[in-house]
N, C-alpha and C positions, 0 to 999 in steps of 0.2 A: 504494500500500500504506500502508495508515495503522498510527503506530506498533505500538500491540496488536496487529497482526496481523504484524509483522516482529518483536517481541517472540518471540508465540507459537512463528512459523518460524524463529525461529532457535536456540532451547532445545528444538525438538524432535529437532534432527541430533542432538547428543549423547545425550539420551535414544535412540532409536532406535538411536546406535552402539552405548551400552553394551548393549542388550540383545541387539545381535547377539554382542557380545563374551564375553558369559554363556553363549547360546546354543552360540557356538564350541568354549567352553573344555565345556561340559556333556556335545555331541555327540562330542567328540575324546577326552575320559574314560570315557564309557561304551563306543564305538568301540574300544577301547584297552585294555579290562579283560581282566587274564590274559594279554596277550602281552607283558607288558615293557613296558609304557608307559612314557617319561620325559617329562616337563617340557621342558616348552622352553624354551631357553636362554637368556643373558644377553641377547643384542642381539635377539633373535627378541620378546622383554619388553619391551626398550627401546621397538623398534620399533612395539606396542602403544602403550603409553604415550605415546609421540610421536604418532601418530596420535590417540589419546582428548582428549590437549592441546591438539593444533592444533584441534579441532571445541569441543570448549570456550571457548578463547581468542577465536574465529573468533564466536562464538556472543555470547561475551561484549561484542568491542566492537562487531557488526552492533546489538545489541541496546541498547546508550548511542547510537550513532552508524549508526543505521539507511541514512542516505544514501551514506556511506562504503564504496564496494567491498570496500577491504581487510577487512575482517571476513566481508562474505559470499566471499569470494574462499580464506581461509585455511580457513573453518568448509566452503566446497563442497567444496575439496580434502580436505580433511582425512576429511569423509565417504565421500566417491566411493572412498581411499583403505581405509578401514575396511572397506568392502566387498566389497573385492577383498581385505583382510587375513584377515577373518574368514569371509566367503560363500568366495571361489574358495579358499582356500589350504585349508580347513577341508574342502569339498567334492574337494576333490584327496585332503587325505589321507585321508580314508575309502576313495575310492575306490583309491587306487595300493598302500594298506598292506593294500586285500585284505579287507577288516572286513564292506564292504557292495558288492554289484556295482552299480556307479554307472556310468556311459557319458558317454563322454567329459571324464576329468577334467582333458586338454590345454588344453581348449577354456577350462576357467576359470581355468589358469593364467597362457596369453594376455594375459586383461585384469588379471591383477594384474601382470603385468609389465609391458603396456603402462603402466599408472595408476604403480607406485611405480619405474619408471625414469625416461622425461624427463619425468614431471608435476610433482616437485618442482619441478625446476631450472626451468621456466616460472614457475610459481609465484613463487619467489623474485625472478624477474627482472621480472615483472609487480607485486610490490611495489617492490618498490627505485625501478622509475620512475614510481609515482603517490605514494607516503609522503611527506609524512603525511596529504594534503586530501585521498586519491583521484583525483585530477588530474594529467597529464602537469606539468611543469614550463613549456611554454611550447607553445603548439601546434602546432612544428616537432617536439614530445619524441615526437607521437604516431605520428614514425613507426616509433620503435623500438618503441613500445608494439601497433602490429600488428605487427613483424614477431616481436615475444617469442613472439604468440598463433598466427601462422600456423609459426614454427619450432619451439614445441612440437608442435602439430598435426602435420607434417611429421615429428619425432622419432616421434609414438606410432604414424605407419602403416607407417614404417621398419621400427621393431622388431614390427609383426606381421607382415608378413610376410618379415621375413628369415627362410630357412630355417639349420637346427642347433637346438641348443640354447638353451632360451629363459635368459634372462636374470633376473637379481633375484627367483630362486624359490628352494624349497628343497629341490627333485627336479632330479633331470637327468633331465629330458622335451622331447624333439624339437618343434618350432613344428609346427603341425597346419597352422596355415595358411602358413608360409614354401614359397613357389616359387623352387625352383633356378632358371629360365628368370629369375625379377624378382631375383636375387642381388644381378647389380653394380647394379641400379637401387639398391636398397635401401641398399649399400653408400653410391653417391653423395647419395642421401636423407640418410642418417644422418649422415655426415659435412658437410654442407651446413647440416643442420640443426642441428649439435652448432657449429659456428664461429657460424653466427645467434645464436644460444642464447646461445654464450660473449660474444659481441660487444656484447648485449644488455643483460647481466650487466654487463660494463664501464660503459657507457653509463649504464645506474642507478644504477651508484657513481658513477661524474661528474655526474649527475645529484643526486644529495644532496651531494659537495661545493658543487656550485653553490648549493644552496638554503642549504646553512650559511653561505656566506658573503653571502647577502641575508638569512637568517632574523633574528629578534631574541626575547629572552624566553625562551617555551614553545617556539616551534618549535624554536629552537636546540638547548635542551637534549633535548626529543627525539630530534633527530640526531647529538646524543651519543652519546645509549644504543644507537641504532641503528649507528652508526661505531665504539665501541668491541666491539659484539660482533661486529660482524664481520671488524673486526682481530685480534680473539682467536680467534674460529673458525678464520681464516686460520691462525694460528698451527699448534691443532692440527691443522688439516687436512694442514700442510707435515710434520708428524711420521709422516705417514703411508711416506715411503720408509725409517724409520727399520725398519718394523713388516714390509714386501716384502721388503725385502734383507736382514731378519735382522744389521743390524749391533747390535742387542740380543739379548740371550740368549732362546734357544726361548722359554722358560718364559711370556714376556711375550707372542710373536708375539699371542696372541689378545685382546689392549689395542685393537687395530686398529678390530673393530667398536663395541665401546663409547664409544671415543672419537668417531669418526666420528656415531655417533648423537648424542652430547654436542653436538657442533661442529654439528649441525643444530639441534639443540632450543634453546642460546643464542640465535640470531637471531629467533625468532618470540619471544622471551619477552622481548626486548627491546623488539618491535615492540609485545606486549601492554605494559610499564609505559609507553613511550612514545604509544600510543595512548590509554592509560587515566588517564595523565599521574600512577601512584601512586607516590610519593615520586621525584618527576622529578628532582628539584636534587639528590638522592641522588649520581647520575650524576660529579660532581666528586671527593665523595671517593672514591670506586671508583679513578678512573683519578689521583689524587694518589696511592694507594696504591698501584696498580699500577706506577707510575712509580719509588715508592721501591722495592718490594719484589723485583720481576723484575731488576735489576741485584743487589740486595741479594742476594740468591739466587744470581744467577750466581757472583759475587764469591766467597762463603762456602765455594760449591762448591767452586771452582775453590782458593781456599786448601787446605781440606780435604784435596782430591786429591791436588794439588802437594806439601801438607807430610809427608802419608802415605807418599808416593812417595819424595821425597828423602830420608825421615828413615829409612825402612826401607832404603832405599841405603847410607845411611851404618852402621846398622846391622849390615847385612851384612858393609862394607866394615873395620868394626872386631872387630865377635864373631865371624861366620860365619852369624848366622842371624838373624831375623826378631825382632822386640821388639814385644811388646805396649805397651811404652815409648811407642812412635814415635805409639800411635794415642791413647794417653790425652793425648801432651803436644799433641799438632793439637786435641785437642775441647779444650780446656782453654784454648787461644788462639783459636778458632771463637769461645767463648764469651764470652771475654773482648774479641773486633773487633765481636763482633756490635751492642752498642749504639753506640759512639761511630760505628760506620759508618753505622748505618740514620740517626744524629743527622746527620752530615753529608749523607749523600744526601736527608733530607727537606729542608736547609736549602736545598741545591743548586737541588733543584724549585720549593720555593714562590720563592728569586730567581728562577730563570729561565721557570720556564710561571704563577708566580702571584704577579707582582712586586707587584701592589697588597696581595693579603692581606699578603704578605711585610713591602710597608712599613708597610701598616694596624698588624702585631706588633710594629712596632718601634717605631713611634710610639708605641702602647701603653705599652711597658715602659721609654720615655723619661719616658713622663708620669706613670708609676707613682714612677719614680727623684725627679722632681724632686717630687711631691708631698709624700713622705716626709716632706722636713727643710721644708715649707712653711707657714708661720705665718699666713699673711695671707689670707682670706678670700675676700677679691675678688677679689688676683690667681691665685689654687684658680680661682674661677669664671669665669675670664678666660681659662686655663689650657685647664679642661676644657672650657668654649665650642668652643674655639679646634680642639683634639683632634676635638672631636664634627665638626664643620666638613670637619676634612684628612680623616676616616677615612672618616664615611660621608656627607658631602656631601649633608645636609641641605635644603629647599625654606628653612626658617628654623629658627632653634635659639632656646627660651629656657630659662632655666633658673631655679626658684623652690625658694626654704629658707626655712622658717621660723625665726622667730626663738626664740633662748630661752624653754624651758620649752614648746614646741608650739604658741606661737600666733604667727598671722601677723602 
């Protein structure tokens, strides 16, 4: 395939998605007129929008980087996904809401539950072990790399024909094709294939530590970007037992799927600036801030709460009732820990995860101290030589001034 022509094919998926996306929304509005139609809802949008991104994305780096899987591998998923979003789920509700007599609109629920159940999670696990070159890691890596593609495979014949209710749709519609007699087969499938899957996933993480610690340069810090989102997805993804057991008020329970969508959509957009290498070195201050700030946060909370809680105690304990007192003098001290804390917590960081900048700053504002009261010319240029030297470790340093009145 010569580039123009993997150019061409790879900005046509998005094209083509979007128009089935217009199509969907066109068919599903006029379909819909006069009976109460609503909108579809937050994550139902997200999950458009995540699908239109990853064939973008996918499209974008096959298209710099034509020989590179990962792009056609993001942008194939991502359409095959679209399709099943906008063709079956769109051909379902016509047909189930009774609009238009359509036949069999089971049958295309099927493949968008096979496609947007275990297709991600192959997906993801199928990058994590070739990123960043498209390449396994070392040619023993290739055997988790078939087994990601045969325990997806394995996951999508699972879920067709397990019989009940299908899965990752938005009707409760029976499997057309699940057979009760293939149940436990299915059962053992899915579960078989769901530990491959996961094991797979592991193994790609281990697999980019590995490579951060032979990488250098570019590569590294792409594996930044790539490491830090999906430490933070992690993150949100754990908040999920927060959102099932209702240890947060009702009100929130439906954070669940937007978050979850968020926590998908970091990882590929990480893999886009780290593919696309834009503003790569970015990557540092992210996670220098992140370091100051997520403690910094916890802390303030945690004050906040604490001093709210005690101060209303004592409150109690003295009038009999509650003091709006108690909440103005916490925000009033919040305010006033807030900077000296975030100064100390960034000091913290750059000693301990960024001892060179750290010391590079302080050689700085050594050299700034002694310059000040400095009279003498040469040892200024001896000085700063010297500075330039320790900081940034120069191939060679010189340094030229001209003399009095601009000439040399």
């Amino acid at each position: 395939m010569t580039p123009r022509t993997a150019v061409r094919l790879a900005w046509t998926l998005p094209v083509v998605a979007g128009i089935l996306g217009v199509a969907s929304l066109v068919v599903r509005t006029t379909a819909a007129r006069g009976v109460g139609h609503q909108f579809p809802d937050i994550v139902t949008f997200l999950v458009a929008v995540f699908q239109l991104g990853l064939i973008v994305l996918g499209s974008l780096i096959a298209s710099r980087q034509p020989r590179n899987p990962i792009g056609w591998l993001l942008a194939g998923y991502g359409f095959v996904a679209c399709v099943a979003f906008f063709i079956a789920d769109t051909y379902a509700y016509v047909a189930i809401q009774g609009h238009v007599p359509l036949p069999g609109p089971a049958y295309a629920l099927v493949y968008e539950s096979v496609v947007t159940g275990p297709g991600i999670f192959g997906v993801f696990a199928l990058v994590f072990l070739i990123f960043p070159d498209g390449r396994p890691l070392t040619s023993r890596w290739r055997v988790p790399t078939i087994a990601a593609v045969v325990a997806t495979l394995g996951a999508m014949l699972a879920t067709s024909i397990t019989p009940g209710p299908l899965n990752n749709v938005s009707y409760n519609v029976q499997n057309p094709l699940g057979t009760p007699t293939l149940k436990d087969v299915a059962g053992v499938l899915d579960g078989v294939s769901f530990i491959v899957l996961l094991a797979t996933m592991v193994a790609g993480a281990f697999s980019l530590v590995l490579r951060f610690r032979r990488s250098r340069g570019d590569e590294r810090q792409q594996l930044k970007w790539v490491a830090t989102a999906v430490a933070f997805a992690a993150v949100l993804l754990l908040s999920g037992p927060l959102f099932w057991f209702s240890v947060i008020p009702s009100p929130f329970d439906g954070l669940w799927g937007p978050v979850f969508v968020i926590a998908a959509v970091i990882i590929p957009a990480s893999i886009g600036i780290a593919m696309l290498r834009y503003r790569l070195y970015d990557i540092d201050v992210i996670i220098n801030r992140a370091l100051v700030y997520a403690p910094l946060t916890v802390a303030i909370a945690a004050v906040y709460v604490g001093g709210v809680i005690g101060l209303q105690a004592l409150s109690r304990a003295a009038v009999g009732q509650h003091s709006d007192l108690a909440i103005a003098i916490v925000t009033l001290a919040v305010a006033a820990l807030f900077n000296p804390l975030r100064h100390r917590l960034q000091v913290f960081v750059d000693r301990r995860f960024y001892r060179h900048r750290y010391d590079a700053s302080r050689t700085l504002a050594a050299l700034s101290t002694r310059l000040r009261d400095e009279v003498d010319l040469d040892r200024m240029a001896d000085e700063l030589t010297a500075v330039i030297q320790e900081t940034m470790q120069p191939a060679s340093v010189s340094l030229w001034l001209p003399e009095r009145g601009g000439v040399p």
